[in-house]
C-alpha positions as CSV (number, residue, x, y, z in Angstrom):
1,X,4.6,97.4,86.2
2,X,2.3,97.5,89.6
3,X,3.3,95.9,92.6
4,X,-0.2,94.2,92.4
5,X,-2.8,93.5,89.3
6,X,-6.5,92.6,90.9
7,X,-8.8,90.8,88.1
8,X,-12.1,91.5,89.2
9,X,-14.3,89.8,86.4
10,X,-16.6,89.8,85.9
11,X,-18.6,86.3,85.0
12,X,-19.6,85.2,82.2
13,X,-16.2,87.0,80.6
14,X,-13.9,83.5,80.6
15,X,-12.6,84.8,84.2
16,X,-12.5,80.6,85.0
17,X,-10.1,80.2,81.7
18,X,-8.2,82.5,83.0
19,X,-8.3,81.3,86.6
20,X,-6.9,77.6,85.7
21,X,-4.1,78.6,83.1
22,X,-2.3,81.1,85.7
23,X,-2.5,78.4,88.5
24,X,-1.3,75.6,85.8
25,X,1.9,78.0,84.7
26,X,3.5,79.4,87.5
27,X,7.1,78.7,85.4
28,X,5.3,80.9,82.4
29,X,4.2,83.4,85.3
30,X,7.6,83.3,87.0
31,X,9.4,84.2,83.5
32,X,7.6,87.5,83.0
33,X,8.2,88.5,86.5
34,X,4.9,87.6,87.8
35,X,3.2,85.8,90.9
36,X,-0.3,83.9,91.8
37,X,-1.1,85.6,95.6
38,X,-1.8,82.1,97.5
39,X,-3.5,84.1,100.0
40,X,-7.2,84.0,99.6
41,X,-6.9,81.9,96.6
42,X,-8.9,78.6,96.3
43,X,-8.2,75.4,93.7
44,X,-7.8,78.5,91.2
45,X,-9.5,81.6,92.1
46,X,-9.1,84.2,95.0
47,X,-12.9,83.8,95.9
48,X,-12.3,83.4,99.7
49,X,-11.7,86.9,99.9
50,X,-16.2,87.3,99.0
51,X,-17.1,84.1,100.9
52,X,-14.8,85.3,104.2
53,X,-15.7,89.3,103.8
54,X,-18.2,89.4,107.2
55,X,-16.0,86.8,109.2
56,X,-13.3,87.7,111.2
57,X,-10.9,85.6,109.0
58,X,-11.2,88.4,106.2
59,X,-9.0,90.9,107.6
60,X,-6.5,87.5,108.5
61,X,-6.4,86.9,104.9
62,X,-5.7,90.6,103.6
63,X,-2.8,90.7,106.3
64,X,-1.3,87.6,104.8
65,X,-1.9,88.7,101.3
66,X,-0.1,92.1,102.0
67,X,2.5,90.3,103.9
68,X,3.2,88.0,100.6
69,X,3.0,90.7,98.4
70,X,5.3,93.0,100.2
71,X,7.8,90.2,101.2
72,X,8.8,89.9,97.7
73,X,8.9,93.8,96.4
74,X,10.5,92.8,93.0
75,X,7.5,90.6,91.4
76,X,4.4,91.8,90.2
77,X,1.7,89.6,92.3
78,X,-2.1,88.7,90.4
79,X,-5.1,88.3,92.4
80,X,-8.3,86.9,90.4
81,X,-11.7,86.0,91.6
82,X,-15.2,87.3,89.7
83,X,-16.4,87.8,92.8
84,X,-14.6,90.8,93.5
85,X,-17.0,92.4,90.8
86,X,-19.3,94.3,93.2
87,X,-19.6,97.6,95.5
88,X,-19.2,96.0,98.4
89,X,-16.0,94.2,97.3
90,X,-14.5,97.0,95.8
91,X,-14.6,99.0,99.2
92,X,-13.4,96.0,101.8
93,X,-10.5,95.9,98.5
94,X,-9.8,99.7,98.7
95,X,-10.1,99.9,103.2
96,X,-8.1,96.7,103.6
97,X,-4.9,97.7,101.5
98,X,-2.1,100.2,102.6
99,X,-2.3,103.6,101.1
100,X,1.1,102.9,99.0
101,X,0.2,99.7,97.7
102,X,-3.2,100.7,96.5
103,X,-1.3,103.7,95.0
104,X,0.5,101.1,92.9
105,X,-2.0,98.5,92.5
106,X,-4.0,98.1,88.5
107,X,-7.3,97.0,88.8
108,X,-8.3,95.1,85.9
109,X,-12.4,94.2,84.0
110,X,-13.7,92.6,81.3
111,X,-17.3,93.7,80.7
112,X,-20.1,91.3,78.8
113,X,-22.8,93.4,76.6
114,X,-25.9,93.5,79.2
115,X,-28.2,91.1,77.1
116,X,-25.7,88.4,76.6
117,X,-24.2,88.3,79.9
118,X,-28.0,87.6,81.1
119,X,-29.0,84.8,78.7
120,X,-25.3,83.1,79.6
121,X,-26.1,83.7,83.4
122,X,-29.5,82.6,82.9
123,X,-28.6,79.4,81.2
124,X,-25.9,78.9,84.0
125,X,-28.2,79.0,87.4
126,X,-31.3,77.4,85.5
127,X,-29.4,73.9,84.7
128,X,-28.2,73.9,88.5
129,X,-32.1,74.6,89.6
130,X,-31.1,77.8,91.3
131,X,-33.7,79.6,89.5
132,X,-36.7,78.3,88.1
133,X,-38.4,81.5,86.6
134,X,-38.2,82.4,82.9
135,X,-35.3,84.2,81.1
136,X,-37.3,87.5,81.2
137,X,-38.0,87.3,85.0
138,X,-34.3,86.8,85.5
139,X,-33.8,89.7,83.4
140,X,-36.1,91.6,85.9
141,X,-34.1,90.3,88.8
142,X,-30.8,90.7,87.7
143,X,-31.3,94.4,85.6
144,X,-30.1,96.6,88.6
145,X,-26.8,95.0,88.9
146,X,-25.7,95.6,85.4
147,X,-25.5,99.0,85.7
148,X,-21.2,98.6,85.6
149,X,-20.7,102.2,86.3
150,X,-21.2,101.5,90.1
151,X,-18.9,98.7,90.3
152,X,-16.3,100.0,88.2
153,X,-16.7,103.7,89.7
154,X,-16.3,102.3,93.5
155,X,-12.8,100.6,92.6
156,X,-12.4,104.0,90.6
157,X,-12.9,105.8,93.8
158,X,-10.5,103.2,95.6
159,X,-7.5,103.4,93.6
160,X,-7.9,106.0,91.0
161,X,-9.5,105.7,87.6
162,X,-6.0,105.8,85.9
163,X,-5.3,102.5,87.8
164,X,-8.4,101.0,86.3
165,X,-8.3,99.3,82.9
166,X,-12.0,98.3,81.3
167,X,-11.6,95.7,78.6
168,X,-15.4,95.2,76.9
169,X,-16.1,91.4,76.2
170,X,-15.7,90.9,72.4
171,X,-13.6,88.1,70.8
172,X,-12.7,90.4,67.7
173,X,-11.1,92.9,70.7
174,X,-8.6,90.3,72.1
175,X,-5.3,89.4,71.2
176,X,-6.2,86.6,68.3
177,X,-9.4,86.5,69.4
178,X,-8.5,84.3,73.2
179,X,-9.3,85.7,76.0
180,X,-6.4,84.0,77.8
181,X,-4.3,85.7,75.4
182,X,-5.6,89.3,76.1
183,X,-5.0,88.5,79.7
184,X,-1.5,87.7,79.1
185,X,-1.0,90.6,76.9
186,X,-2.4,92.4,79.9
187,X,-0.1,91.4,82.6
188,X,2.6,91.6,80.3
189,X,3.3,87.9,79.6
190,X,4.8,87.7,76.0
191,X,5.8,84.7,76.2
192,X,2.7,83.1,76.0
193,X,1.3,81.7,72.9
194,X,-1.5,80.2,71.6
195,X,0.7,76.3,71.7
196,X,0.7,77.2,75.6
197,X,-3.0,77.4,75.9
198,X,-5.1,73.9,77.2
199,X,-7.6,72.2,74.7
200,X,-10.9,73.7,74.8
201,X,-14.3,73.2,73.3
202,X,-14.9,75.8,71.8
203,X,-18.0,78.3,72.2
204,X,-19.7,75.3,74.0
205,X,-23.3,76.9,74.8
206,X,-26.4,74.7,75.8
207,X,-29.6,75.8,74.2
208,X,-32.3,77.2,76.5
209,X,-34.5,74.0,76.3
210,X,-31.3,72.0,77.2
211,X,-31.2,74.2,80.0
212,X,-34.1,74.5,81.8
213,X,-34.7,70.9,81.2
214,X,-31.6,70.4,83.0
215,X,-32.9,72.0,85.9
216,X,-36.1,70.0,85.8
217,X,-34.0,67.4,86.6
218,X,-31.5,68.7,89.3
219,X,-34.8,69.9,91.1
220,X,-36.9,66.4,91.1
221,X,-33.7,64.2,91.0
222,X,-30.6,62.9,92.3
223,X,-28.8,62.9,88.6
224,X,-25.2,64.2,88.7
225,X,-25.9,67.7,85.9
226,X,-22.3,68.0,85.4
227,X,-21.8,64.4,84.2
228,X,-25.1,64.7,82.4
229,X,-23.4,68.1,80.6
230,X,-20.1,66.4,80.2
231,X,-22.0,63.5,78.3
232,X,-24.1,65.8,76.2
233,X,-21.2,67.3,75.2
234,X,-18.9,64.3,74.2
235,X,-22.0,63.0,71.7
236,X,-22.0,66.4,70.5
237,X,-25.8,66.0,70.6
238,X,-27.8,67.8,67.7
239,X,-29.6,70.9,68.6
240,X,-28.4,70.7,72.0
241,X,-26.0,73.8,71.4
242,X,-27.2,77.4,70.6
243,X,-26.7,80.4,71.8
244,X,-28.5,83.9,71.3
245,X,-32.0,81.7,72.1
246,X,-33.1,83.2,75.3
247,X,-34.7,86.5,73.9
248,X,-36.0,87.3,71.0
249,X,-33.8,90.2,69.0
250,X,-36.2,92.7,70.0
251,X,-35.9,91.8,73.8
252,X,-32.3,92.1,73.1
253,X,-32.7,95.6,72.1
254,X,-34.8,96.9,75.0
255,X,-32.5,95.3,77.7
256,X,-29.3,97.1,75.8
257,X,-31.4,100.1,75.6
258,X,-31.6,100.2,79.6
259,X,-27.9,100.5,79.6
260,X,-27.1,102.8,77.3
261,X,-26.3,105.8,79.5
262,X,-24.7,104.0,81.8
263,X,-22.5,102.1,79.2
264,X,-21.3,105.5,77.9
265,X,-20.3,106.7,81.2
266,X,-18.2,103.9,81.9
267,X,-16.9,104.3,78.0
268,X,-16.2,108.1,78.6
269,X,-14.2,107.7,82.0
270,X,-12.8,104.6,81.4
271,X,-12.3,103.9,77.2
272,X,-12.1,107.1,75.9
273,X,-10.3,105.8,72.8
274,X,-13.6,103.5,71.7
275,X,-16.5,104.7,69.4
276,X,-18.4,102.6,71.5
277,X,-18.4,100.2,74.4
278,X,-19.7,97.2,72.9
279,X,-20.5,96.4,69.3
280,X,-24.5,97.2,68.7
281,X,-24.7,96.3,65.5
282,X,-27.1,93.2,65.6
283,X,-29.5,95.3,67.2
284,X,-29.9,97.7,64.8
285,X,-33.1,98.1,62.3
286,X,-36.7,96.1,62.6
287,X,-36.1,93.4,64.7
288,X,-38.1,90.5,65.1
289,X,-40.2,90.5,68.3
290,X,-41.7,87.1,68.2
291,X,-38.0,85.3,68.4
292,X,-37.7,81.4,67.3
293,X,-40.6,80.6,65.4
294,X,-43.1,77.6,66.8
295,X,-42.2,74.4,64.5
296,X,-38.4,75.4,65.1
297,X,-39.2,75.6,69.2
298,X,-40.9,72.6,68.8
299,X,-37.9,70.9,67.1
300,X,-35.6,72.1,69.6
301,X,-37.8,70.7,72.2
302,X,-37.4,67.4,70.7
303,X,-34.0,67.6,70.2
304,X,-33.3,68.7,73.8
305,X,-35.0,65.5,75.0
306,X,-32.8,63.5,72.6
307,X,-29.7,64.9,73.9
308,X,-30.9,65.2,77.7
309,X,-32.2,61.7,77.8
310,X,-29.7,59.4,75.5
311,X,-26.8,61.5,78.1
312,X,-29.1,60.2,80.8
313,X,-29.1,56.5,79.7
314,X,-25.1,56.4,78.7
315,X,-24.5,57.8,82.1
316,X,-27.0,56.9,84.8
317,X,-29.1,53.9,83.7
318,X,-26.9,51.1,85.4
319,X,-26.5,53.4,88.5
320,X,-30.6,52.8,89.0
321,X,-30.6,49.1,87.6
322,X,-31.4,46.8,90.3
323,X,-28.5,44.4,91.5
């Protein structure tokens, strides 16, 4: 095993699942010879090593993450934040670690099919209001930093490619079908089950409509979105769940068609034993380029502002009542 295991990422790839179960089982960690680094790390993920990277406190907390690491030689220490998943990170990573650690150090990846890491990314800053555009003008924006090969050939670069382990985001590819799981498998953790891991919703995806009306309301309100999505979840609101709803197949098609050069490099260096990096076979044949027809839009409208505003009255209403 390596003296140290980086999990870079990225989001959208269950790198939050992953975050919470190794800071709730340190015994489970402890038993397969592992240790969290508390240097750096937050409530559950190692993000202050992005947030501190141009303060003077970043090289403090790479000194103190060496110093815990090498203080305790005969444990294999994790590091996790999806905010390591960029050039820049990769670098300070590579610069800031001792040439013998980094020689013993296994960076690990997961890697979301280009199209459905946007809509999921999409969905996520346009409930919040941090973007108020369309889903195709956050494609635009976003499209130059999905080309992996950068990120993943920077840490290559750092600590050799050997040391570098790509894992493509596919449920059918994990270890029965958890991400958790695959991780464990990963850091060598066999005695992890699927009893040990937390109850979950499961595939828990707001539709677009949900979504962007969400962020109508974080923009020209004081409503609390997370206990608005918390509600909307616990009535299990009709039509208020879908996913796949942000571009139509054919869209789909011509954002994965942007990648695919770059997606076999990173296949050819990195996964040489896979036909493919991701599975393409939904985007095969005559797709349709109109997406949801209008009387289903129109439904999902309406159920959107069902779900948004009955959440709104179970969990907000008496807040604005007068007393």
């Amino acid at each position: 095993m390596p003296k140290l295991i980086i999990h870079i990422g990225s989001q959208k790839t269950g790198s939050t699942s992953i975050q919470t179960f190794l800071t709730q089982n340190p015994d489970k960690m402890a038993e397969a010879g592992l240790s969290y680094v508390n240097a750096g790390r937050g409530p559950a993920a190692h993000n202050k090593l992005a947030f501190k990277r141009d303060t003077e406190q970043f090289p403090r907390i790479m000194n103190r993450l060496v110093n815990e690491v090498q203080s305790n030689p005969d444990k294999t220490h994790v590091i996790s934040a999806e905010m390591l998943f960029t050039t820049r990170m990769g670098r300070a990573m590579a610069e800031f670690l001792p040439d013998d650690l980094r020689a013993e150090t296994q960076i690990i990846a997961y890697i979301r099919r280009q199209d459905k890491f946007l809509e999921a990314m999409y969905k996520q800053v346009v409930k919040t209001g941090r973007f108020k555009g369309t889903a195709q003008e956050y494609a635009k924006k976003r499209e130059a930093a999905l080309m992996y090969s950068k990120i993943l050939g920077v840490y290559a670069d750092g600590f050799g490619a050997d040391n570098v382990t790509v894992l493509p985001y596919e449920r059918p590819r994990f270890r029965d079908g958890d991400v958790i799981l695959d991780m464990c498998a990963h850091l060598g953790m066999d005695n992890v089950t699927r009893d040990d891991l937390p109850e979950k919703f499961s595939n828990i995806t707001l539709s677009r409509e949900v979504s962007e009306m969400l962020g109508l309301i974080s923009n020209t309100t004081d409503i609390n979105i997370a206990e608005l999505i918390r509600v909307i979840i616990r009535n299990d609101a009709a039509g208020a769940f879908y996913s796949g709803d942000s571009y139509s197949p054919l869209e789909r098609r011509e954002i994965a068609d942007k990648y695919t050069d770059d997606n076999e490099a990173v296949r050819a260096r990195f996964c040489p034993d896979l036909e493919h990096l991701f599975d393409l076979s939904d985007l095969t044949g005559d797709l349709d380029s109109a997406g949801i027809p209008p009387a289903e839009q129109l439904l999902r409208l309406r159920q959107a502002q069902t779900a948004v505003f009955e959440a709104i009255g179970q969990s907000h209403t008496s807040k604005c009542e007068p007393a």
